[in-house]
TORNU-808751 format. One record per residue: residue in one letter; x, y, z of N, C-alpha, C in turn. Coordinates in steps of 0.02 Angstrom, whole numbers, plus 50000, padded with zeros to 5 digits. Each point is the difference from the previous one (the first is absolute). Layout:
residues N
AXYZXYZXYZ...
//
This chain:
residues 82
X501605028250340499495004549977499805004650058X499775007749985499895005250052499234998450011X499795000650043499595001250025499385005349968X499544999749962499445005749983500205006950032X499804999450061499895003450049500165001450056X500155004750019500154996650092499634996750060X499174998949974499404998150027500104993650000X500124997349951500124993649987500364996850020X499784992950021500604997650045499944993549982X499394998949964500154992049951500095001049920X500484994450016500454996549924499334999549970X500114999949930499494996549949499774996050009X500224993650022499804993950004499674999850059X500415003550038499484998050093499295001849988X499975006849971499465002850000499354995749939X500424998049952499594993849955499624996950028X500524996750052499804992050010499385002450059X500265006650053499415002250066499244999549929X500155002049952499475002649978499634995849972X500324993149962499704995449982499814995750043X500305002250070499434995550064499455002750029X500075008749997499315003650016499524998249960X500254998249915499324999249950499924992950037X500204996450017499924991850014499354999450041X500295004150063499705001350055499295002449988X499975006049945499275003349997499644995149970X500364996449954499374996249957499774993950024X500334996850060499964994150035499455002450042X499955005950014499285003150049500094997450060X499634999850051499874999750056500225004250067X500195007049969500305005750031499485002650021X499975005150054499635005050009499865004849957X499465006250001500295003349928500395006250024X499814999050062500845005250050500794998349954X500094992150034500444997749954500124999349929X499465000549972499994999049901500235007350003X499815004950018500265008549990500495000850019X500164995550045500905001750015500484997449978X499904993949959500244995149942500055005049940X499365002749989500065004349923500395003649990X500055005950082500235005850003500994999350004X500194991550024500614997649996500124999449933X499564995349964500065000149897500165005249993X499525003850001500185006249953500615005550019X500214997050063500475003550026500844997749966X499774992649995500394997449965500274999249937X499244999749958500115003049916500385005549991X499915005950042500345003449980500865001850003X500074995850059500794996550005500094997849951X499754995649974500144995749943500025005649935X499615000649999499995005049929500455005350001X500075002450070500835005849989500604997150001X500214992650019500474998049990500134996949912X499484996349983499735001249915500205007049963X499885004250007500055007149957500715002350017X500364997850068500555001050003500384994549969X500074993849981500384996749957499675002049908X499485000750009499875002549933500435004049966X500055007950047500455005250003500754998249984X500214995150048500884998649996500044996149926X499404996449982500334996649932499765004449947X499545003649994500035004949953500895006149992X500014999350057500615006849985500624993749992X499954995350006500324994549988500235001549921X499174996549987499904999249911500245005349983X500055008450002500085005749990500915001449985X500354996850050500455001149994500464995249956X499644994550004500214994249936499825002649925X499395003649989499985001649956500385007749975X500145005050054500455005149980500664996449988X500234995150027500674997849982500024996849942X499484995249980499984999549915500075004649964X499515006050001499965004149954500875004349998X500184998850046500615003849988500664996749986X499824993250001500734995549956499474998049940X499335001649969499985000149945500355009349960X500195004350039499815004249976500905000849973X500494997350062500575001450001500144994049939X499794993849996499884995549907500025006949944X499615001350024499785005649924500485005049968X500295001550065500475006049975500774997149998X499874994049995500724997149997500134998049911
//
């Protein structure tokens, strides 16, 4: 799989898993709130990794589905005129 972006430099998963330890981390508390803002500002830095690598597999299986379904429609079509 390509990459989102060229910014990006974590896999889906890396960036998951960083992210499901930043939420770990914030809600376990005992950070500074220096540190809680620099935790958030990593989340949300991270959601959005996550979510463009999301909209980019979204993308590949839609034109996926797209082309499975132009190829039906056209061995139903070549049925018809036979």
């Amino acid at each position: 799989m390509t990459e989102p972006d060229a910014g990006a430099t974590l896999g889906y998963e890396q960036a998951r898993d960083e992210l499901v330890d930043v939420v770990r981390r914030l809600e376990a508390g005992g950070v500074t709130l220096e540190e809680s803002l620099a935790l958030w500002e990593r989340g949300e830095e991270l959601a959005r990794i996550c979510g463009r690598w999301l909209e980019g597999a979204r993308a590949r299986l839609d034109a996926a589905l797209e082309r499975e379904s132009e190829r039906e429609e056209g061995e139903e079509s070549e049925d018809a005129e036979e």
